[in-house]
Structure formats: structure tokens, C-alpha cells
Backbone as numpy.savetxt, mean C-alpha at the origin, in Angstrom:
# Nx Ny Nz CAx CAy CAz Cx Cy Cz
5.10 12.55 -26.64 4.82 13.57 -25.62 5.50 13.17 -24.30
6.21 14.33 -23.33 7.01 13.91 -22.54 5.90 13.55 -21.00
6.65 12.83 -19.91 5.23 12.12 -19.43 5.11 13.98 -18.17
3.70 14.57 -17.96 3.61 15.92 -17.11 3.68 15.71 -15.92
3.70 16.58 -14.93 4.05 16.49 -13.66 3.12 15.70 -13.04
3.83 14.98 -11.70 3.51 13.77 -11.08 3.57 14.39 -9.78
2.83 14.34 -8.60 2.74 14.73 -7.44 2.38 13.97 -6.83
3.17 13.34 -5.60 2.85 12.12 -4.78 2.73 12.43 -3.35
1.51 12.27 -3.26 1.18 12.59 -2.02 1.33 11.30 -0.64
2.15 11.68 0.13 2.64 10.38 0.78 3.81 10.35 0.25
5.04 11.34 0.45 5.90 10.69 -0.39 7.35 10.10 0.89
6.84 10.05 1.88 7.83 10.20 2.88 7.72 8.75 3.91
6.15 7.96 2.94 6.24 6.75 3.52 6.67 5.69 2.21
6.46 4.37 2.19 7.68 3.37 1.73 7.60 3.66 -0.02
6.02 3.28 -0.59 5.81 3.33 -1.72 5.71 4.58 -1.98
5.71 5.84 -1.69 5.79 7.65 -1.78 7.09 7.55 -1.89
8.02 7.05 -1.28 9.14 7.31 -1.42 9.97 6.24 -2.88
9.47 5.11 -2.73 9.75 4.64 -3.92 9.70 5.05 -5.09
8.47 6.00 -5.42 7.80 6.42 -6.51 8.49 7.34 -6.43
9.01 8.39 -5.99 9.97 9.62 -6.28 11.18 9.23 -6.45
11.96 8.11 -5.92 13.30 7.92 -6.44 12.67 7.13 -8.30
11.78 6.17 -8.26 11.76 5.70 -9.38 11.14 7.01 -10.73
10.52 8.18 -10.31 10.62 9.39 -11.45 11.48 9.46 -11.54
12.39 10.00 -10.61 13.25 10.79 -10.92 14.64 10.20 -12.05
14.72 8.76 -11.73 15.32 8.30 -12.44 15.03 8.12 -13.68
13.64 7.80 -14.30 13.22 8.32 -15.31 12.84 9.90 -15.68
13.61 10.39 -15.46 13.49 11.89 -15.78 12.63 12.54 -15.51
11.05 11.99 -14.77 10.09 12.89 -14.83 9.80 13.36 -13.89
9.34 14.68 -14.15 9.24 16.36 -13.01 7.97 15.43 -12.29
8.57 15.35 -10.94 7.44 15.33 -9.68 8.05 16.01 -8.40
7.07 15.91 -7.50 6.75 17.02 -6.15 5.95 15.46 -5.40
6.64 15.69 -3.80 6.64 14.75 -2.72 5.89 15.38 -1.75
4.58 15.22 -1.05 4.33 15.82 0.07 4.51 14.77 1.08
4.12 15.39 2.45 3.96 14.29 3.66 3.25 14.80 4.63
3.39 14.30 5.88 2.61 14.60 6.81 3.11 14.23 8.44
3.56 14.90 9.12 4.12 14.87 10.11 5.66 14.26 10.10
5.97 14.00 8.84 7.47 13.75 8.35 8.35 14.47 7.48
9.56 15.04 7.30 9.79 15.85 6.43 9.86 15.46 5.15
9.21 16.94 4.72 9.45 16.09 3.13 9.06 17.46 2.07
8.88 17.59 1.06 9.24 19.04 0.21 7.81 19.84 0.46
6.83 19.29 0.76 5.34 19.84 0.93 4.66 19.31 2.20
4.13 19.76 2.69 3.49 19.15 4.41 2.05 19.08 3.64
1.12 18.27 3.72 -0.16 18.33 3.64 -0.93 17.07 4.12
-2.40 17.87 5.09 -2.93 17.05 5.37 -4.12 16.36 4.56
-3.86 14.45 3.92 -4.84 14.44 3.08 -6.64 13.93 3.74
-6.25 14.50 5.10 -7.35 14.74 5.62 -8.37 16.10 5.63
-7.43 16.78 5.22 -8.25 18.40 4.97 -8.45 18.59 3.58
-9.39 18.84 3.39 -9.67 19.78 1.39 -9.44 20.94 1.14
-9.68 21.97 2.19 -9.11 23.15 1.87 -7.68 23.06 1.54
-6.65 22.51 2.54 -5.55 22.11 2.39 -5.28 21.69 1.29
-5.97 20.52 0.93 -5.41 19.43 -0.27 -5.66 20.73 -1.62
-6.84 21.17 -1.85 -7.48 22.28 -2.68 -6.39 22.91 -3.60
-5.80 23.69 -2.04 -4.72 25.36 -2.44 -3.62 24.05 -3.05
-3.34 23.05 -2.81 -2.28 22.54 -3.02 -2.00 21.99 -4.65
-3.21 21.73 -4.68 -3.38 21.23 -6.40 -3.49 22.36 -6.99
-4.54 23.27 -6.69 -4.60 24.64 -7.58 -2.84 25.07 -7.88
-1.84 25.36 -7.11 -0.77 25.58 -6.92 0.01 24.63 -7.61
0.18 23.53 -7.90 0.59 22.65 -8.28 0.34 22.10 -9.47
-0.52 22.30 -9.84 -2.15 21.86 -11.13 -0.99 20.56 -11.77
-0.63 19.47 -11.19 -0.43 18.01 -11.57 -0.81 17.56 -12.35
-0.49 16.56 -13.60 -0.79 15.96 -14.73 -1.49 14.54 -13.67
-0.71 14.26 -13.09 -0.88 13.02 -12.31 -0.93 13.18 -10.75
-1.65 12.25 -10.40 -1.12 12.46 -8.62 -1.74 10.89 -8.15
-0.84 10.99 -7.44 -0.53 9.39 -6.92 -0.77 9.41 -5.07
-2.23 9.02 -5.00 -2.39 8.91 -3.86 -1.91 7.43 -2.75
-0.57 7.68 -2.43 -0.32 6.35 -1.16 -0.54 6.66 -0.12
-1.01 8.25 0.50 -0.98 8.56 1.73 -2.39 7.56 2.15
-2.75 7.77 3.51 -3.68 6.89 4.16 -3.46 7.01 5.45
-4.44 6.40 6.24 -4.48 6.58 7.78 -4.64 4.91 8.37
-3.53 3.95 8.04 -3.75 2.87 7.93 -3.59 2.05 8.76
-3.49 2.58 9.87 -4.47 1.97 11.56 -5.35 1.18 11.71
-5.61 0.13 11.13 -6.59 -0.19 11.38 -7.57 -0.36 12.71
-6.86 -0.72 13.68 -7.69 -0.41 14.79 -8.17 1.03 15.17
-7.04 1.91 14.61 -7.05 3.10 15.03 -8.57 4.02 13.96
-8.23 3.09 12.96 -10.05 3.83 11.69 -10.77 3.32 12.82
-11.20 2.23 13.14 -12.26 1.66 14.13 -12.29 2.56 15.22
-11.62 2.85 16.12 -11.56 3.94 17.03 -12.01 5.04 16.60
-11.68 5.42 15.63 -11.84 6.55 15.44 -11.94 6.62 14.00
-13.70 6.82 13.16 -14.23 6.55 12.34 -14.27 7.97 11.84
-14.08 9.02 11.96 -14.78 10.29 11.55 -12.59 10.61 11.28
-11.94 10.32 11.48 -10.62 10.49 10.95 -10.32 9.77 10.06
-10.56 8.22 10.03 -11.09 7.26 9.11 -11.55 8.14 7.85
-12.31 8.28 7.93 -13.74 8.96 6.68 -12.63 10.06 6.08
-12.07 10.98 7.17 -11.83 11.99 6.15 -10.51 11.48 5.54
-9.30 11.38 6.12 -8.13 10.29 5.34 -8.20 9.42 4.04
-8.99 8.58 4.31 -9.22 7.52 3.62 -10.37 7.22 2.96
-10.88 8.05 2.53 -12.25 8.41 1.43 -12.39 9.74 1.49
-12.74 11.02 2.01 -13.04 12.24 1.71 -11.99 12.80 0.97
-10.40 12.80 1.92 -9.36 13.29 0.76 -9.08 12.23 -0.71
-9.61 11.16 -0.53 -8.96 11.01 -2.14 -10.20 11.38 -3.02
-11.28 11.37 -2.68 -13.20 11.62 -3.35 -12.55 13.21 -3.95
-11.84 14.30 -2.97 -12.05 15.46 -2.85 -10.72 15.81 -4.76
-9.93 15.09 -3.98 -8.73 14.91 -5.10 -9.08 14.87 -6.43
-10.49 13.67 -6.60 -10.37 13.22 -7.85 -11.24 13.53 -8.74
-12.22 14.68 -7.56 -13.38 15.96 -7.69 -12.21 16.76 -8.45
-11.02 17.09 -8.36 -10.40 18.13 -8.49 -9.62 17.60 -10.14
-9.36 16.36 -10.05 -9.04 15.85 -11.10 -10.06 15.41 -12.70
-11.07 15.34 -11.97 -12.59 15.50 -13.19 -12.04 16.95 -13.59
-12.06 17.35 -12.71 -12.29 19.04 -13.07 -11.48 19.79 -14.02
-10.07 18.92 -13.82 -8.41 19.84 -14.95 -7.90 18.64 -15.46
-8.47 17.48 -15.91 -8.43 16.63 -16.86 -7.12 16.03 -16.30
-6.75 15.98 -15.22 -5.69 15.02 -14.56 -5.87 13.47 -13.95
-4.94 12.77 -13.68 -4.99 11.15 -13.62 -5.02 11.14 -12.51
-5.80 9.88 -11.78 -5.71 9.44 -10.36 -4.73 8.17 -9.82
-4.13 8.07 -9.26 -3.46 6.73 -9.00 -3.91 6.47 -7.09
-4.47 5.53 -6.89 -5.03 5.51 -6.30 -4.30 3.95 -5.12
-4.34 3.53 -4.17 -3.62 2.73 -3.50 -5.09 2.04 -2.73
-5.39 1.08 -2.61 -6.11 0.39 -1.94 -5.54 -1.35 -1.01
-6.42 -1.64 -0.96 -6.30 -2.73 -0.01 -6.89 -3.80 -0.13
-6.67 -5.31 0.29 -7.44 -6.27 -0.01 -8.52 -6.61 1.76
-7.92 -5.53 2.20 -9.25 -5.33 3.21 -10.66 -5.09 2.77
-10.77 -4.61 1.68 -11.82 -4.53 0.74 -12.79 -5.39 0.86
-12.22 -6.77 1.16 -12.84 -8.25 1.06 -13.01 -8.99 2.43
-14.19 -9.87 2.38 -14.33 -10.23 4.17 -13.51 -11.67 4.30
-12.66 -12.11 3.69 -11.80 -13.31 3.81 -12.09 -14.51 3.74
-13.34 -14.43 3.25 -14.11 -15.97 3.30 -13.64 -16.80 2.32
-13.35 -16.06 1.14 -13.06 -17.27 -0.39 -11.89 -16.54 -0.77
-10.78 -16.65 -0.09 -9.49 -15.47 -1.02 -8.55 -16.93 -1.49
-7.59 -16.66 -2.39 -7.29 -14.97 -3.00 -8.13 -14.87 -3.91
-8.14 -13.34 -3.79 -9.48 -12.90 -4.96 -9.34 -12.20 -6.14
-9.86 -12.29 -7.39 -9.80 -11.41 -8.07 -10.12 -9.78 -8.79
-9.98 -9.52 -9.29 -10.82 -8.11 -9.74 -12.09 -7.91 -9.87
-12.40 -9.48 -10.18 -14.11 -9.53 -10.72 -15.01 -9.83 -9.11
-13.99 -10.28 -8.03 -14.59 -10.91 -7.05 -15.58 -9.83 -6.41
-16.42 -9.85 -5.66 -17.61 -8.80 -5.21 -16.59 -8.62 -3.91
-16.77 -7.47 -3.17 -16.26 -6.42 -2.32 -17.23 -6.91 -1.32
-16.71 -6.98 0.37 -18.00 -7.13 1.75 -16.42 -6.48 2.84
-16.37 -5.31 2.99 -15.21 -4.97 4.06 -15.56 -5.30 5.13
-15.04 -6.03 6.48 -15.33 -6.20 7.30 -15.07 -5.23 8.35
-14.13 -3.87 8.28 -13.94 -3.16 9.07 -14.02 -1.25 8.38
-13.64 -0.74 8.98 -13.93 0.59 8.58 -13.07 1.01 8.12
-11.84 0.58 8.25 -10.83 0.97 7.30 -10.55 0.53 5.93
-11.31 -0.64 5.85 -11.54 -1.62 4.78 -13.18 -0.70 3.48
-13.70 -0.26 4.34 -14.82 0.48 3.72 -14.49 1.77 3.30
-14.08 2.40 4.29 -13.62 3.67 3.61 -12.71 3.48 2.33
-11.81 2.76 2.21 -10.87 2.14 1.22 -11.75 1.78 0.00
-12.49 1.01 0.27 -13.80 0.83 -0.93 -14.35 1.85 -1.46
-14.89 3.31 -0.81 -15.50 4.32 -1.03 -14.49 5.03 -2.14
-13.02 5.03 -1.48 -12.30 6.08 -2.09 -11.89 5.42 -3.66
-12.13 4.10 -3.60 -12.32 3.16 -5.09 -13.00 3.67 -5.67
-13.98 3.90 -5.73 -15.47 4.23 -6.38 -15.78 5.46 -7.00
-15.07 6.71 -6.01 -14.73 7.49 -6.28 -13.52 7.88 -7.47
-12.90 7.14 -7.37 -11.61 7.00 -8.28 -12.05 6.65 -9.18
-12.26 5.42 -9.41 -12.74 4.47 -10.93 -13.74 5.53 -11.36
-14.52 6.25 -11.11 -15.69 7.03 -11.85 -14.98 7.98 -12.44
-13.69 8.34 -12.38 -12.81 9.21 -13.71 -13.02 8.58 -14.77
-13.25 7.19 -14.64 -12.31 6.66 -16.06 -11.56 6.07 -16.70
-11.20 6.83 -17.36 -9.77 6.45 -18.31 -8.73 6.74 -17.31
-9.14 8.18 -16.41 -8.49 8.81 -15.80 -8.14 8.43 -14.47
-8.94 6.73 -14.21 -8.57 6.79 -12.92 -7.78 5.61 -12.66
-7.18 5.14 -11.61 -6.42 3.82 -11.72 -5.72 3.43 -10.16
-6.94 2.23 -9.68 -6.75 1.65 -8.20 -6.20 0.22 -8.51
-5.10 0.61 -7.38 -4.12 -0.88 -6.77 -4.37 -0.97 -5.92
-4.87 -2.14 -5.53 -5.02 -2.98 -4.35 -3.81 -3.98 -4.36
-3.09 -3.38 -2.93 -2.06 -4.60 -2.85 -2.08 -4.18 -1.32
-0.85 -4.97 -1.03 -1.10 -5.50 0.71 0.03 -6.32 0.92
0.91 -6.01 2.35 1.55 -6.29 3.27 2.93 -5.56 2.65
3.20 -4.59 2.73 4.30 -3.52 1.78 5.31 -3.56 2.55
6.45 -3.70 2.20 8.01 -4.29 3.26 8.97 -3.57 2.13
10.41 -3.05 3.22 11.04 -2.54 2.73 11.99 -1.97 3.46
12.92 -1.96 3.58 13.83 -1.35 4.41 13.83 0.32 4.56
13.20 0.85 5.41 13.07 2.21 5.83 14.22 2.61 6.71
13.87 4.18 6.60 15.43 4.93 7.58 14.29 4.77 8.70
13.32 5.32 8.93 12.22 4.68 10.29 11.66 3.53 9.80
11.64 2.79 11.15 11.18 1.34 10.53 9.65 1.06 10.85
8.55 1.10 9.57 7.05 1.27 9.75 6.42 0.32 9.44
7.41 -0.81 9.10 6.60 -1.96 8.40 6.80 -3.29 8.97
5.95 -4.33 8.47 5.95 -5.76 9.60 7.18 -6.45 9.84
7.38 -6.25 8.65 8.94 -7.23 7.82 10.11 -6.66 8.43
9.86 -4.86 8.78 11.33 -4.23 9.68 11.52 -4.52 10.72
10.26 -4.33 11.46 9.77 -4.51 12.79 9.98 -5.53 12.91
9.46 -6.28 12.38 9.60 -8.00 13.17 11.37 -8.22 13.39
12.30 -8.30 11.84 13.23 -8.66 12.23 14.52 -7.87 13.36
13.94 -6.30 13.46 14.13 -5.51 14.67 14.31 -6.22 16.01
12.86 -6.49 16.13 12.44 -6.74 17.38 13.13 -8.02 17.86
13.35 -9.29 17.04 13.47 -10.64 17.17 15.34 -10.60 17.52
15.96 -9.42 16.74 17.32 -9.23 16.75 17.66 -8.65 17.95
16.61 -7.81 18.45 16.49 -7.49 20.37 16.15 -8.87 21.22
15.97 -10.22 20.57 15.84 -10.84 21.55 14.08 -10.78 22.07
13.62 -10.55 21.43 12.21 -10.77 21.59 11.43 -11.30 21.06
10.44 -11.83 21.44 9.35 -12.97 20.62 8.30 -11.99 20.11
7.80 -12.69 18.95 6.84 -12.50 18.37 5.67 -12.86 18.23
4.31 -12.77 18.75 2.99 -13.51 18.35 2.41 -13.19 17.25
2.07 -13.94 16.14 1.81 -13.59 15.07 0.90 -14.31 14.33
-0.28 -13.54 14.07 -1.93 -14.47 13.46 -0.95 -15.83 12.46
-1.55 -16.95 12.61 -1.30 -17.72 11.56 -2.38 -18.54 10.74
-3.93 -17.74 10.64 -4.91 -17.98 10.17 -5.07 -16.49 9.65
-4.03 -15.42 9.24 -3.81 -14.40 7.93 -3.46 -14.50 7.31
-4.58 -14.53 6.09 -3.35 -15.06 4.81 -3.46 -13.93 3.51
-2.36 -13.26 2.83 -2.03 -11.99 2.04 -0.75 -12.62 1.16
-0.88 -11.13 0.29 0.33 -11.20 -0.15 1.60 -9.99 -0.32
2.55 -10.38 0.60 4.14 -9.58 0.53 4.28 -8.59 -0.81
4.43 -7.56 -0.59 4.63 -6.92 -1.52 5.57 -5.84 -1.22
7.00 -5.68 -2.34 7.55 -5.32 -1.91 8.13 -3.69 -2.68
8.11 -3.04 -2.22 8.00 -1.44 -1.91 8.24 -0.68 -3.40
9.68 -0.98 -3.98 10.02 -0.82 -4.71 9.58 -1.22 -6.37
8.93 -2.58 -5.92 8.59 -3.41 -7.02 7.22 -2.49 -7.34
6.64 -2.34 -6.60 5.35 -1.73 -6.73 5.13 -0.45 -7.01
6.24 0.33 -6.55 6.50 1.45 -7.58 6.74 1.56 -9.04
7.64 0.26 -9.52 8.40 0.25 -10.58 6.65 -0.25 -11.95
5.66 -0.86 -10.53 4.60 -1.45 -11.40 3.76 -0.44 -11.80
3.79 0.50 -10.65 2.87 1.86 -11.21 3.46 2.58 -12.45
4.59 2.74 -12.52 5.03 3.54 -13.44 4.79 3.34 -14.62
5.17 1.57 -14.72 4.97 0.89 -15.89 3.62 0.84 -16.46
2.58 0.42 -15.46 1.28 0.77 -15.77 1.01 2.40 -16.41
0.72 3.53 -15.84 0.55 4.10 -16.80 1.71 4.81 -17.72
2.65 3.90 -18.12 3.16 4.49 -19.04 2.60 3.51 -20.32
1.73 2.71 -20.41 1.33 1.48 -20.75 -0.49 1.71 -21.15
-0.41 3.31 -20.09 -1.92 3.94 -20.37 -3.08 3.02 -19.05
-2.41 2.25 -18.38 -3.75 1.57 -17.80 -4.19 2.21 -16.95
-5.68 2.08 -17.30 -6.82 2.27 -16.10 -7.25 1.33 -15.12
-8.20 1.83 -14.35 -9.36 0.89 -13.70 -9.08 -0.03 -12.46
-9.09 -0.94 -12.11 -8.41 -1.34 -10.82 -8.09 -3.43 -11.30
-6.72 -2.58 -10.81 -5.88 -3.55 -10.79 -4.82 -4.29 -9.47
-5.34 -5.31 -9.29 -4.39 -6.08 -8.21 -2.83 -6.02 -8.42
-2.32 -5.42 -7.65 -0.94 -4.94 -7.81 0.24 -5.64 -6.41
0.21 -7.04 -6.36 1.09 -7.39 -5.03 1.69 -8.07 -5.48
2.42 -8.94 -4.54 3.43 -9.93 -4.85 2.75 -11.22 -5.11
3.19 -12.18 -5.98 2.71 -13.36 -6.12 2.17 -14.21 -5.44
2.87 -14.43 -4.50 3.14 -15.62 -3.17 1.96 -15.28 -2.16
1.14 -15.93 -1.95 0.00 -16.18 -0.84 0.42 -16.57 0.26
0.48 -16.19 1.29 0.75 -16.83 2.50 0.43 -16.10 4.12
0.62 -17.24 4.71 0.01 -16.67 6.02 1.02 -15.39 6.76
0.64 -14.73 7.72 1.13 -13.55 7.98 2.52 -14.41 9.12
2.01 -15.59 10.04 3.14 -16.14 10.35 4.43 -17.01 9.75
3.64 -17.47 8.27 5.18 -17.95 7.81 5.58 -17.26 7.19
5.27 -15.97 7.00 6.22 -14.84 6.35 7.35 -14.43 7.67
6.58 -14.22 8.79 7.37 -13.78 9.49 8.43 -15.11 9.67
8.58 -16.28 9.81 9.65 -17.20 9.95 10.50 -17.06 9.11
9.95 -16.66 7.49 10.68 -16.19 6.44 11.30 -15.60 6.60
11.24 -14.21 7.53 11.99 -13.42 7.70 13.16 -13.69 8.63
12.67 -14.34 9.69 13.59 -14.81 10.89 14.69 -15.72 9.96
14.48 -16.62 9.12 15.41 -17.20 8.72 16.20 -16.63 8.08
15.77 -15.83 6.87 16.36 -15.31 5.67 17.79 -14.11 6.70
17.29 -13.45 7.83 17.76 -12.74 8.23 18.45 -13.45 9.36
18.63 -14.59 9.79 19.76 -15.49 10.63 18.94 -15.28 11.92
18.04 -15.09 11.99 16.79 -15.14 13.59 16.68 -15.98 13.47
16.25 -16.16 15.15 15.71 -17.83 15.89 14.33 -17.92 15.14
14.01 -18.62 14.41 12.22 -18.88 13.68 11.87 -19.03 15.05
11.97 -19.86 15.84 10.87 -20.37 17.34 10.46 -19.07 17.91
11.27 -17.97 17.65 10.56 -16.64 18.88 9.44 -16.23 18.13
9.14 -16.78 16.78 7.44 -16.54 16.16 7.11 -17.49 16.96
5.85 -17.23 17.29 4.88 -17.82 18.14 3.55 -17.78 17.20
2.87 -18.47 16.15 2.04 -18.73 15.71 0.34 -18.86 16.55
-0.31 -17.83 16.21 -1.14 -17.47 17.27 -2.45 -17.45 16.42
-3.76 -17.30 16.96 -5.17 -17.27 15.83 -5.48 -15.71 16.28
-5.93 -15.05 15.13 -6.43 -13.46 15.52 -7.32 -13.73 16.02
-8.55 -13.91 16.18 -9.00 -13.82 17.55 -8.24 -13.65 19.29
-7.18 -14.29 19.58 -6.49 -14.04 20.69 -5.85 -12.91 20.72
-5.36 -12.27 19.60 -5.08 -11.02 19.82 -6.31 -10.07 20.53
-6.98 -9.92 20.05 -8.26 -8.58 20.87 -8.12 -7.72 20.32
-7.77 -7.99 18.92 -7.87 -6.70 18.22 -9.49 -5.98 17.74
-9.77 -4.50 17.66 -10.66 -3.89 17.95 -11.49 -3.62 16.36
-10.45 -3.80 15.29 -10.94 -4.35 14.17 -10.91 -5.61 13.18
-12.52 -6.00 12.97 -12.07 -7.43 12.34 -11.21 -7.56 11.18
-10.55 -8.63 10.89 -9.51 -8.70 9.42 -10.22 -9.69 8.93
-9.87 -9.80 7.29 -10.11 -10.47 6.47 -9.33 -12.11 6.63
-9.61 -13.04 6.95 -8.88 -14.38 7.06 -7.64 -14.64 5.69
-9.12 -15.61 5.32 -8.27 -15.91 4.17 -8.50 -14.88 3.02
-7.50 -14.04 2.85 -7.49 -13.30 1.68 -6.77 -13.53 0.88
-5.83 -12.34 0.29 -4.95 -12.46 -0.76 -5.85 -12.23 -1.67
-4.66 -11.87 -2.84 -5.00 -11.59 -4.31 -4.20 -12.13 -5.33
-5.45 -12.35 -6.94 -4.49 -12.90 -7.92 -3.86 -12.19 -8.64
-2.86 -12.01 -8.94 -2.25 -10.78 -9.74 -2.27 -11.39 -11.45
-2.74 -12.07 -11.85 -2.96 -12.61 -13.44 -3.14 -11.66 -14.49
-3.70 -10.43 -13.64 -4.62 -9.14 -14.44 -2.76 -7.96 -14.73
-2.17 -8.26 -13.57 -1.30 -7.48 -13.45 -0.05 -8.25 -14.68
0.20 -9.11 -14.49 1.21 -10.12 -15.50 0.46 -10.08 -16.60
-0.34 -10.09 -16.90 -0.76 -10.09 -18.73 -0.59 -8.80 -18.65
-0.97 -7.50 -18.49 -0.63 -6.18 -19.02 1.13 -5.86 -18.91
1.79 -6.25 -17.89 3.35 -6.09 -17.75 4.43 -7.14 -18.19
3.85 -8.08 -18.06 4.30 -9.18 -18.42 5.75 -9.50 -17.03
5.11 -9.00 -16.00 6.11 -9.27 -14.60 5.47 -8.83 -13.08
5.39 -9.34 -11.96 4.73 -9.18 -11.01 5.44 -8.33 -10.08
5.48 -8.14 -9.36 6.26 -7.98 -8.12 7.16 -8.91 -7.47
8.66 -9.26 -7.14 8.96 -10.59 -6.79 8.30 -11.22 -5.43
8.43 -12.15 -5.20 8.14 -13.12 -4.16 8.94 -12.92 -3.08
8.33 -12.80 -1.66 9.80 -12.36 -0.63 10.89 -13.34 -0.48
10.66 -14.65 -0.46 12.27 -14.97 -0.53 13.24 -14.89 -1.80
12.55 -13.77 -3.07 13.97 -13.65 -3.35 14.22 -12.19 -3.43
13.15 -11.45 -2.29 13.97 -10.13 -2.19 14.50 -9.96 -0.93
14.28 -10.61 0.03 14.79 -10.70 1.40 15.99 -11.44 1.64
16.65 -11.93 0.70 18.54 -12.30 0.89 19.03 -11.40 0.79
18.67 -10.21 -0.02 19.15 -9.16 -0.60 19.40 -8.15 0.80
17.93 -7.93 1.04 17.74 -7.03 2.29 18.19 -8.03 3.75
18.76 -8.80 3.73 19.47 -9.20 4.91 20.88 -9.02 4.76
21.65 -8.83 3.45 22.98 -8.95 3.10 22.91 -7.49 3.34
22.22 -6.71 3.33 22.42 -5.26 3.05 22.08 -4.51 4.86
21.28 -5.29 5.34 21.06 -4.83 6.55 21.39 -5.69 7.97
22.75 -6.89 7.81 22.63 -8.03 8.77 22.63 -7.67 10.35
21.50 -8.33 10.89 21.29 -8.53 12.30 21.91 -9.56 12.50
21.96 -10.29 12.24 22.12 -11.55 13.18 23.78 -11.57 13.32
């Protein structure tokens, strides 16, 4: 049976956009929305009426939620935009997906977790420390109660060379190539995951049939500042304009998870391949994009 239409909502940010070049190359019929960016469908996955007419219209075999409102300070600020983004539209989605026997693909976070004992696994118990981290949990819960039908990745710190640059890994080596320093938590610890790879993992997953929630990042654990040196080097930057700093001195308005990260063990026994590790996708993306 040939695989039915795929609709990716978010398709105009890194992994939305990954996931539509990686259908299409496998031949299969999908539809891209976005949201204040162009892209073949505008929708807000903060509204249900909206989201509603859009599926009725569309009636998707699959739909692959990466959109999100992933501010974190900005969910904390503002909790009732939070709620509807990042739990009401995917709850509303997968209301809609019980309903016409369609699949959920679902995008989460290892904000999920309060950072005390990471990296963690699938089995590890859930304590979000912030509201963007909870709502993210909610819209899990919601998801996994499809089923067969439902299927959450939690991965974290997503890098990739964008035509706008939205991510840490662009930004940083942007900014550092302007000659500017960087302060950067070095008591965060995650894992790099990189844009493409994580598309190529969704696909594989359910073409493979998997459900349920699965840790979907890059291998490599590490702190949020020696990634960024990673980057400074790999990309011919001064490493010294990172400035290795403790989150607390930032003043940021939502708490983060410390030591986190995740094990991807669950992800390599079903694929039998992870996501790569950033230093060996970042020679690539410095040969292809050189600053220095």
C-alpha cells in the first residue's frame, strides 16, 4: 500500500521544512502549512476553528505536528498563548485524528524533565519546570492516547542552516563572525540535533510502523557552551568570544532543565542509526557556508 497524504504543519521552520523536502523525495503526496512565513497554507496552530476547516479540507492520512510557540520565556510571559500553541492545537488535532482514523506525529522536548538526573530515558518520570515544558507534556498525553496512531519525539537543540537564521548554532556562528561575543549557560546540558537527520528519523520510523514516544536527538550530550566553541572552531571563530556563563546570571524569566539530555538507545534498536553527532555534521555546514 502506497504511504497517504502527509500534512506538515510547521513546514516553513527547520524540521517542517526538512520533512517536505525528505517526502517529496520519496514520492509521497504532502501539503506544508506555516505561520507568519510563506508557505503553501497559512494556519494558526493556535486556533481550532482554523486548524478544524483545515483538516476537514485536507482529511490527511498523517500529520506531523513541528509547529510550536517555542519561546520559552515568551510561554512564561504569556501562558494563555502557551496553552493554546502548545497543547490545545495539537489535543484539538489528535481529537480530529481519533475521529478519521489518521496518525499523529508529534514533536516534543526534553524540557519535559526538571534536570536533576539527565540524560533521561523514555521510562524516566516527567517534573517540567516551566510552562513551556508542561504544556509540551500535556500535548504528549494527548497524543500517545491514539495509540497505535500516535507517535511523540522528544528531541532538542535543532541546528541547521536556514535561509532565516532561527537557530543557536546559526546565530551564534553569525553573530561571532560580526565580531561579537557570546555568553553562554555552561551548566546546560542537551543534545544537538540536527534538522535533517531528524526528519530522515521520522520517516523511517513510521515507515517501520512505530508508535508511542520515542527519544529522537543526536547522540552526543553536552553542555550548551561547548557546543557553542564547537561551533566557533569547526567554523574558523575565535572560541574565547564564548564566554561560559551559569543560567542563573542570565535572568532568564523561565526556569531550564540543568542537567538534561536524552538516551537515544530506544531510537538505534528500532533504526539501527541515530542522528549524527555535531562535529561530524558541522565541517560540512562550515565548508558550505564559510565565515571565517
Amino acid at each position: 500500500m502506497s504511504p497517504g497524504r502527509h500534512l506538515v504543519v510547521g513546514a516553513t521552520g527547520q524540521v517542517g521544512g526538512a520533512l517536505l523536502r525528505h517526502l517529496g523525495e520519496r514520492g509521497i503526496p504532502a501539503l506544508g502549512t506555516g505561520f507568519r512565513r510563506a508557505a503553501e497554507i497559512s494556519v494558526d496552530l493556535g486556533d481550532p476553528a482554523a486548524l478544524h476547516a483545515l483538516l476537514e479540507s485536507v482529511r490527511p492520512d498523517v500529520v506531523l505536528l513541528t509547529a510550536a510557540f517555542t519561546h520559552v520565556d515568551g510561554c512564561e510571559r504569556n501562558p494563555a498563548l502557551s496553552r493554546r500553541v502548545n497543547f490545545e492545537g495539537p489535543a484539538a488535532v489528535s481529537a480530529w485524528a481519533a475521529a478519521h482514523g489518521a496518525q499523529v506525529v508529534f514533536y516534543s522536548t526534553d524540557y519535559v524533565f526538571d534536570g536533576r538526573n539527565g540524560p533521561y530515558s523514555e521510562d524516566d518520570p516527567v517534573h517540567p519546570l516551566s510552562r513551556y515544558g508542561a504544556d509540551k507534556r500535556l500535548a504528549e498525553e494527548a497524543v500517545l492516547a491514539l495509540g497505535a496512531r500516535g507517535l511523540v519525539l522528544r528531541t532538542a537543540w535543532v541546528y541547521s542552516w536556514e535561509t532565516a537564521p532561527q537557530n543557536f548554532m546559526q546565530r551564534l556562528a553569525l553573530n561571532l563572525a560580526a565580531g561579537e561575543t557570546a555568553r553562554v549557560p555552561d551548566d546546560q546540558w542537551g543534545n544537538p540535533t540536527y534538522a535533517p537527520d531528524l526528519a530522515r528519523a521520522t520517516l523511517d520510523l513510521l515507515a517501520a510502523g512505530a508508535s508511542g514516544l520515542i527519544h529522537a536527538a543526536g547522540p552526543r550530550t553536552m553542555t550548551r557552551a561547548a557546543f557553542a566553541r564547537l561551533i566557533a572552531e569547526t567554523f574558523g571563530l575565535p572560541a574565547d568570544r564564548v564566554i561560559g556563563v551559569s543560567t542563573q546570571s542570565l535572568g532568564q524569566t523561565a526556569p531550564r532543565p540543568l542537567q538534561a539530555g536524552m538516551k537515544v538507545e530506544r531510537l538505534r534498536g528500532l533504526l539501527g542509526w541515530v542522528p549524527c553527532p555535531p562535529e561530524s555534521v558541522l565541517p560540512d555546514l562550515a565548508r558550505a557556508h564559510p565565515l571565517a
